[in-house]
C-alpha positions in Angstrom: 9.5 37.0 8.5 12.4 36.9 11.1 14.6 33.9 11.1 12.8 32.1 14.3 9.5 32.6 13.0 10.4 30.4 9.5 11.9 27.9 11.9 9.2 27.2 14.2 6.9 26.8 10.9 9.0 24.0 9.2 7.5 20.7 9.3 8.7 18.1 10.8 9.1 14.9 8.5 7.7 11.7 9.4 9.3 9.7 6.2 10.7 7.0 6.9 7.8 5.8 10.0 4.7 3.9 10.0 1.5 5.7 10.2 -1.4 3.3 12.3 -4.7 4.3 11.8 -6.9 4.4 15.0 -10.2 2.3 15.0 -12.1 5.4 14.4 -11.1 6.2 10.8 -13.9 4.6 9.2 -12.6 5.4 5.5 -12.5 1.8 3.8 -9.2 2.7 2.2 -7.2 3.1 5.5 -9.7 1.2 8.0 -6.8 -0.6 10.6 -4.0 0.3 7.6 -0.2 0.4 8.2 1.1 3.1 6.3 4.9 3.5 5.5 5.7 7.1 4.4 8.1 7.5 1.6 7.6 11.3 1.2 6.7 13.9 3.4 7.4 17.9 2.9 4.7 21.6 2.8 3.9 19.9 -0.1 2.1 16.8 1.0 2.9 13.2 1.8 3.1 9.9 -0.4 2.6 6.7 2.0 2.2 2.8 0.7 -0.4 0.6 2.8 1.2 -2.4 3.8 -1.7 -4.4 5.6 -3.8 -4.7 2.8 -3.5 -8.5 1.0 -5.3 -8.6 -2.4 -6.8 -11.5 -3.9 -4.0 -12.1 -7.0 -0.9 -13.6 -6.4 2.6 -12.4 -7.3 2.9 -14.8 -9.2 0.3 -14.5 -11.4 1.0 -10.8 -12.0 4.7 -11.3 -12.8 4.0 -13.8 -15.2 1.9 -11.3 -17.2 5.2 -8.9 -16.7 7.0 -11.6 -18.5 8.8 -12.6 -15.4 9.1 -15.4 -13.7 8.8 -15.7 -9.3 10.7 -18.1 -7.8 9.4 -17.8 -4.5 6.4 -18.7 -2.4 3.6 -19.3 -4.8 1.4 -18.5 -2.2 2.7 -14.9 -2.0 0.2 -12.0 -2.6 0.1 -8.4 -4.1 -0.6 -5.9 -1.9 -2.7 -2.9 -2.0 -1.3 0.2 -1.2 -3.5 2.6 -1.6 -6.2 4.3 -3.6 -4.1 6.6 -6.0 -3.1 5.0 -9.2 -4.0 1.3 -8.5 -1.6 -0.2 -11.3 1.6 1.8 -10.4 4.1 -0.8 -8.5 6.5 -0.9 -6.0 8.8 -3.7 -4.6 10.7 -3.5 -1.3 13.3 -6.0 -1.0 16.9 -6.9 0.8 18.8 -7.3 -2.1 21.2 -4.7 -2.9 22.6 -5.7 -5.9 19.2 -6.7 -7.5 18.6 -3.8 -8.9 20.7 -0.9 -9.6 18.3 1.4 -9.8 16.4 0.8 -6.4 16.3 3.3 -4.0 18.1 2.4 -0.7 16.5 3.7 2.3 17.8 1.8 4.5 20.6 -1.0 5.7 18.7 -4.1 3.7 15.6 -2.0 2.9 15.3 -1.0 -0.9 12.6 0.3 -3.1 12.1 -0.7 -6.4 10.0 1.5 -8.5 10.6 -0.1 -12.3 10.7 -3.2 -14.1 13.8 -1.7 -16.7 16.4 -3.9 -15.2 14.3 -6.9 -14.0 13.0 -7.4 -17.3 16.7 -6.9 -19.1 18.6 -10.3 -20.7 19.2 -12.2 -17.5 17.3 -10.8 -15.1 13.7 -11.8 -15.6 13.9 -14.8 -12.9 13.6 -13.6 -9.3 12.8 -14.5 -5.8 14.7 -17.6 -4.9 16.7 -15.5 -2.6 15.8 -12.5 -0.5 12.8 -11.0 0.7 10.3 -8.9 -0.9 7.0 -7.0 -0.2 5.1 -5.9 -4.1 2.6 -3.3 -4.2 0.0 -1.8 -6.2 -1.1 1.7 -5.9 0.2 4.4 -2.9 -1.7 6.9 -1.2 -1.1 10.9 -0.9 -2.0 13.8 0.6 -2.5 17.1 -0.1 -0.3 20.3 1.6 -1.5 20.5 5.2 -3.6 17.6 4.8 -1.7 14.7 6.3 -0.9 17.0 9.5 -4.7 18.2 10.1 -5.7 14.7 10.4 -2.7 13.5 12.8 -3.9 16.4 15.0 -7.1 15.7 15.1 -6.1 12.1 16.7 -6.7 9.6 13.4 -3.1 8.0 13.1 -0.7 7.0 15.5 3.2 6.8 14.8 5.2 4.6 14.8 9.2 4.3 14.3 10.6 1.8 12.3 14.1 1.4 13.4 17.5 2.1 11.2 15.0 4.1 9.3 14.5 6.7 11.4 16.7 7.4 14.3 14.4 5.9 16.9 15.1 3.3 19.2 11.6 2.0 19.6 9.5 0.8 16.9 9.3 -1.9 14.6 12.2 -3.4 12.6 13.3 -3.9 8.8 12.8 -7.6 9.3 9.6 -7.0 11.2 8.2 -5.3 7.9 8.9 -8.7 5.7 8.3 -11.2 8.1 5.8 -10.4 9.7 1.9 -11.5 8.0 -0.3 -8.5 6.9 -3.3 -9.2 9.2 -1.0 -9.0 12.4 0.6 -5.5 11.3 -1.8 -3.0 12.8 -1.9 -4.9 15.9 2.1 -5.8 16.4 2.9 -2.2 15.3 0.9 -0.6 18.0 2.6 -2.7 20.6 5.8 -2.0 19.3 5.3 1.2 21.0 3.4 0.0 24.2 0.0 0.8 23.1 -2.5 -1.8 23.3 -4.6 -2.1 20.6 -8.3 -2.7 22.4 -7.5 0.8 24.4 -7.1 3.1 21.5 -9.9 4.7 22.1 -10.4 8.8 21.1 -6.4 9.0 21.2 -5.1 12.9 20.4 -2.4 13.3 18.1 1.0 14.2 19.3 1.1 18.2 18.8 5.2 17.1 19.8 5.2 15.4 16.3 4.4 17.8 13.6 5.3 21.3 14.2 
């Protein structure tokens, strides 16, 4: 294979954006979803659903972690997706929280273990800062995630100082803003309007 031809079959990643699904993806575990992609290679992509409120608080599930949440009682968990329901993930602004969080961004972290929050002095949390906590993620297979963006069933969208877009949501957008207005802000972000998406292609531009 000559040097050009390996090239032009790279993929391009699209860690680091949102992923909107169109109206017409009927599966319940994506129907409406915001997706933001963590990992995407030949390999396959890993994504967490941000749009999808569950019924139990955080509170209540940090207290059976033997922690205890400071913040709004009235927070809830998040479900992120249909692969293994009971693994969590907390993003959060707080650099210094935990050492072990992955920074992938200015005042976006990801916090995948409880190692450090649960240490002498550091089971209390949440009287300062901002966080989103999620149960479960969603994959794809190799070649999976890029069939269905060509076939027109997400939409893209840039979240900014993530990726090097200018357009797009924000970091504060992504904890400020409530769960059931996602789908629709995100889509505007980008100057689509939501009651138009209608049989939209994807963006052969995109993924290469």
């Amino acid at each position: 294979m000559s040097e050009g031809s390996a090239r032009d079959s790279e993929i391009v990643t699209i860690a680091g954006h949102l992923l909107c699904a169109v109206p017409q993806l009927l599966d319940p575990n994506f129907h409406r979803s915001i997706v933001f992609m963590l990992e995407h290679s030949e390999e396959g992509a890993l994504g967490i659903v941000l749009n999808d409120p569950m019924p139990t608080s955080v509170a209540d599930v940090t207290r059976g972690l033997g922690l205890q949440w400071l913040g709004d009682p009235d927070d809830l968990m998040r479900h992120g997706g249909p692969v293994e329901p009971a693994r969590g993930w907390i993003f959060n602004d707080q650099n210094d929280w935990d050492p072990d969080a992955e920074t992938i961004a200015p005042g976006l972290n990801l916090t995948t273990s409880l190692v450090h929050l649960k240490a002498p002095g550091g089971p209390r949390f949440g009287d300062g800062g901002r966080f989103i906590f999620v149960l479960g993620y969603a994959g794809w297979g190799a070649a999976q995630l890029e069939a269905e963006i060509a076939t027109g069933s997400w939409v893209l969208v840039p979240i900014q100082g993530v990726s090097d877009d200018k357009a797009g949501v924000t970091i504060d957008w992504l904890f400020e803003t409530d769960p059931v207005l996602m789908w629709d802000q995100a889509l505007r972000a980008i100057g689509i309007d939501p009651s138009r998406l209608v049989g939209m292609q994807g963006r052969a531009s995109v993924l290469q």
